[in-house]
N, C-alpha and C positions, 0 to 999 in steps of 0.2 A: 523546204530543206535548209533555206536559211538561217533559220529561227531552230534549228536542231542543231545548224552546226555551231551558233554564235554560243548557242544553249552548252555544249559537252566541252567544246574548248576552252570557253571560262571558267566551266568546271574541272575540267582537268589541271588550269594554270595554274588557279588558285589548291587544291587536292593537297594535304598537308601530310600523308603518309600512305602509304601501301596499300594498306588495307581500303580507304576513300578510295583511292585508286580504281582499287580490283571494284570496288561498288560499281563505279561508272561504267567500267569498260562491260560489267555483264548489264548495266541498263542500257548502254549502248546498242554494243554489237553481240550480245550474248544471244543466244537461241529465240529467248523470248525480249529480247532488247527493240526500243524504237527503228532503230536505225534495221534491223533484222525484220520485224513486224513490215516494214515499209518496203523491203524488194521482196517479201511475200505478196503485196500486189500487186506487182508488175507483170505475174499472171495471168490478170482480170482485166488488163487495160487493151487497148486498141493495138495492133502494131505499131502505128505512126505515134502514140503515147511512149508506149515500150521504149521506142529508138531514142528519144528524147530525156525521159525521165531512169533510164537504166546507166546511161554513163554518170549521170550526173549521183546517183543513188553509189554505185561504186568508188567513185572518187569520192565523196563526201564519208564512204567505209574507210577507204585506204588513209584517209586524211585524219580520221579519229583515230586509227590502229598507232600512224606512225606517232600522233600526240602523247598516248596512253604511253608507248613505250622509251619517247624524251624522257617522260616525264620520269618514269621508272630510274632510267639511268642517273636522273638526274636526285633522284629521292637517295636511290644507291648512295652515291657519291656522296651526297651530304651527309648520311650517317656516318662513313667511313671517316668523312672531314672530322663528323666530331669525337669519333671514337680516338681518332688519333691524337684531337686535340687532349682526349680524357687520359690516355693510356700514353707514356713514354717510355721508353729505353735507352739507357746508360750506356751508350756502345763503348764507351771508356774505361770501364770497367775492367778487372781481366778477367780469363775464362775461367769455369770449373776446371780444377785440375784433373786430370786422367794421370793413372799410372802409366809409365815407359812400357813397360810389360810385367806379365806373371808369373809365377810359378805353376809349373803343369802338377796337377793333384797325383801325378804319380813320381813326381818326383818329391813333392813336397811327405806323402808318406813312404817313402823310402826312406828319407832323413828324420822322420820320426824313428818309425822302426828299426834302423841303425843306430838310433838314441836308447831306445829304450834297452835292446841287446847288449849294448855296451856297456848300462849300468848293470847289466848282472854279469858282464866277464866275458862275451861273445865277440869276438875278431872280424871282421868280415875280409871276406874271401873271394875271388873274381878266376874266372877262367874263360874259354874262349867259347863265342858261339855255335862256329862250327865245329863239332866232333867225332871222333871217330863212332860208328856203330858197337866198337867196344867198351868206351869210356858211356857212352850214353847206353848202352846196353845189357851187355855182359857184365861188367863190372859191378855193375848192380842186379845180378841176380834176374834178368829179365829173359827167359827162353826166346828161342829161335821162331817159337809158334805164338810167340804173345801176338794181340790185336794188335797194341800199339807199334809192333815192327811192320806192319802192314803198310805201302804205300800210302793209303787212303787215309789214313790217319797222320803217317810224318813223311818230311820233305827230305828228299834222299840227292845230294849230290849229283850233278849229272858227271862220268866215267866216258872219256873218249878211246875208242877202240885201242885194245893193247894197253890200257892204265892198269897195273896189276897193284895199286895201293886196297887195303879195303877201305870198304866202304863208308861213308863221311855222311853224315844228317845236320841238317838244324838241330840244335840241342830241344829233346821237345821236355825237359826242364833243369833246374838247375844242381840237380843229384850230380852228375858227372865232377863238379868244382869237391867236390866231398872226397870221392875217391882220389883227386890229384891231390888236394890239401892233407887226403891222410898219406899218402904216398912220399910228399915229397914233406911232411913235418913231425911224420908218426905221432904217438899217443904219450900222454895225455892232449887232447884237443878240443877246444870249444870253437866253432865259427859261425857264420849264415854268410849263403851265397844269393845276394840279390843278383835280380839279372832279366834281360830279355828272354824269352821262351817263344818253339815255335809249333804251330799244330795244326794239322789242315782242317778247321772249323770255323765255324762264322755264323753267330746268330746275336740273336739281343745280349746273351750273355757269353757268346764264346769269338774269339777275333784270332786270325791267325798266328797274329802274335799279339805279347801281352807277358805281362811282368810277373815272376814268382819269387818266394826269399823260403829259403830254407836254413835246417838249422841240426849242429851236429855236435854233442858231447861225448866224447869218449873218458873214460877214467878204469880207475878198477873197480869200484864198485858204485854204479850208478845205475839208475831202476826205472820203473815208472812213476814212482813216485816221484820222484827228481822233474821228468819230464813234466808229468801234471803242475806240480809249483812254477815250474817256467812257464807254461802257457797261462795258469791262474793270472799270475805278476803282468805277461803281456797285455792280456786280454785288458787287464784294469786299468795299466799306465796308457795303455792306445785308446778307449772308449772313454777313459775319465769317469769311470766309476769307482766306487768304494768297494763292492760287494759283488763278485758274478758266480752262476753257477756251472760249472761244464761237466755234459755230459761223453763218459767215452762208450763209445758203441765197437765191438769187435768186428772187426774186416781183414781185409787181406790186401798186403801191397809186397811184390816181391821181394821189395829189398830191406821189408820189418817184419821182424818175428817175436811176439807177435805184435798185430796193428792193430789201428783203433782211428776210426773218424770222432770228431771233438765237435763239439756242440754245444752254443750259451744258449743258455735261458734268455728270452726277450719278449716284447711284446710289440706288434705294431698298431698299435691305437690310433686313429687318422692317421694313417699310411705313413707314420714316423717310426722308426727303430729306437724302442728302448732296451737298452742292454742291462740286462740284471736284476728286470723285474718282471711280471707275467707269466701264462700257463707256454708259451709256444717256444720252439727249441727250433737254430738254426745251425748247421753245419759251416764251417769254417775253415775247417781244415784238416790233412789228414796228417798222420801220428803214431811211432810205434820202436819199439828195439832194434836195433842194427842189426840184420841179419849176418850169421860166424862167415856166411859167402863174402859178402861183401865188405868187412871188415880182413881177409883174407884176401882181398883183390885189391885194398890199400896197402897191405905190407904188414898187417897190425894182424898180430896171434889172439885170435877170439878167445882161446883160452886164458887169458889172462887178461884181456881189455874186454869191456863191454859199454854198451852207449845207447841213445836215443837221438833219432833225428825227426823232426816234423817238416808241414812244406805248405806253404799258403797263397793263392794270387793278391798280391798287392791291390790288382788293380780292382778285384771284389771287396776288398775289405776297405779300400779309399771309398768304392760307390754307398757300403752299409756306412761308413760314418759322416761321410759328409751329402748322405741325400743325394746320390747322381744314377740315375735311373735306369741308362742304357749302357751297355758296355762299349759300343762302338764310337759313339761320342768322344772315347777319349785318344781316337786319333781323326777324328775330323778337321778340319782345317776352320772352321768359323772363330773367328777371333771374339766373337759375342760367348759364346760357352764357355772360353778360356779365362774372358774377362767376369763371366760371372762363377766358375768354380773355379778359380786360379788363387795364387796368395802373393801376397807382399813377398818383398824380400827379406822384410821383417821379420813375418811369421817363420820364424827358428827355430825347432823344439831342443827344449833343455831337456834332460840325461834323465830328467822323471816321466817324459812322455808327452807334457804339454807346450803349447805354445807361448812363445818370450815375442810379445811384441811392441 
């Protein structure tokens, strides 16, 4: 046993990397190792062998185990010595810079969109969010049996016994701001009313609340045609295309006569949005005449004013241009999402749509 142990110890002192290492310790003590082969007969021998030759055979195990594992730590160490001697760092240096903070992507295309509207003559317009069930309702042409006056779909004010006000909602969008601005500015009138919106939904693309702009010209003679050149003009100056094509599809909204859902031309080739070229058509937004009701519920004589108003969520048309995939992400709290769809405070857009940075 002597001549085993002078034998692995020397070999282990002198072991010049890892791998030598692992060699010994499986010719050692490994399954089929010396030292392994050797309490395999301790089997075969006498009791009064056994007793003698078994402590001795275990200590001279335990005495290789703990060598192998010096050794290891000690082989560690040395490469790490030298790794560090190879590799340094300049802790003097200063740091990457990080922005202070960002711009939230729905605030950053609300100031687009505001830009863009204002290069063709569009006001913007604000009003409050909670509203009467008149101004969000009636006013626009919405019956008493519509779905959307349903609880289930908007958030209704809670009424403490004996409150004989009526009845006040979350605005569930921003049409109400239309009928105060035609009321309290009459006709001729161009606006968009950006704004918070509220609606009891919640999925990958719907959140209970979330951002809408709408948009309202009144004149004495103004058409669909009129309406189509403005959404032409937005669509191009907001995606930074030359060329789109829009489709209008006939629908129904109560408070246009008649309406139209708008649809560009695009393609998603590797799950990217191209606007203004390929076979596939996406919807955008809906679109249509001012109905004589609700031009009547501003104060403004249908007979002789007539208009176009359209209405789009912000926060879908921020996710189609800048790639942001889930809707609910953009009121999550992680500051990683914000820092990576957020903007400088550089990114400004100028009066043609694009970014001044």
């Amino acid at each position: 046993m002597s001549d085993l142990r002078e034998k692995y110890l020397t070999a282990i002192a002198h072991a010049g990397d890892e791998t030598t290492l692992e060699d010994l310790r499986v010719q050692a003590v490994g399954k089929k190792g010396e030292i392994s082969l050797a309490m395999r007969e301790l089997g075969r021998m006498s009791p009064e062998e056994r007793q003698e030759a078994g402590p001795r055979l275990n200590a001279l195990k335990d005495e290789i185990t703990s060598a192998l594992a010096a050794k290891k730590q000690a082989l560690g160490d040395a490469a790490l010595d030298e790794r560090l001697r190879g590799e340094w760092l300049d802790v003097t240096l200063p740091a990457r810079g990080r922005r202070a903070g960002t711009i939230h992507p729905v605030s950053q295309v609300t100031e687009e969109v505001t830009a863009i509207f204002a290069d063709m003559g569009f006001a913007v317009a604000e009003g409050p969010q909670i509203e009467s069930d008149w101004f969000n309702f009636d006013a626009l042409n919405i019956p008493g049996h519509h779905p959307a006056r349903a609880e289930m779909d908007t958030f209704y004010t809670h009424r403490a016994d004996g409150d004989e006000r009526p009845p006040h909602v979350l605005r569930t969008h921003t049409s109400p701001v239309q009928i105060r601005s035609m009321q309290a500015n009459g006709a001729p009138i161009r606006i968009i009313a950006p704004g918070r919106v509220y609606r009891a939904d919640y999925d990958q693309t719907h959140t209970p609340m979330f951002h809408q702009v709408e948009g309202l010209a009144i004149d004495r003679a103004i058409s669909m045609a009129n309406l189509k050149w403005v959404l032409e003009e937005f669509v191009k100056a907001f995606f930074e295309v030359d060329n789109v094509d829009l489709r209008f599809r006939a629908s129904h909204f109560p408070f246009t006569e008649p309406s139209a859902e708008v649809d560009i031309r695009c393609s998603w080739e590797g799950g990217t949005l191209k606007v203004g070229e390929g076979n596939d058509w996406l919807e955008i937004l809906g679109s249509g005449m001012v109905h004589p009701k609700v031009l009547q519920a501003g104060n403004i004589d249908p007979n002789e004013w007539q208009g176009f108003a359209f209405g789009m969520g912000i926060d879908r048309i921020a996710m189609l241009k800048y790639g942001i995939p889930d809707l609910r992400a953009f009121f999550d709290s992680d500051l990683r999402w914000l820092r990576h769809y957020g903007f400088a405070s550089l990114d400004q857009p100028t009066l043609h749509g694009g970014l001044s940075r």
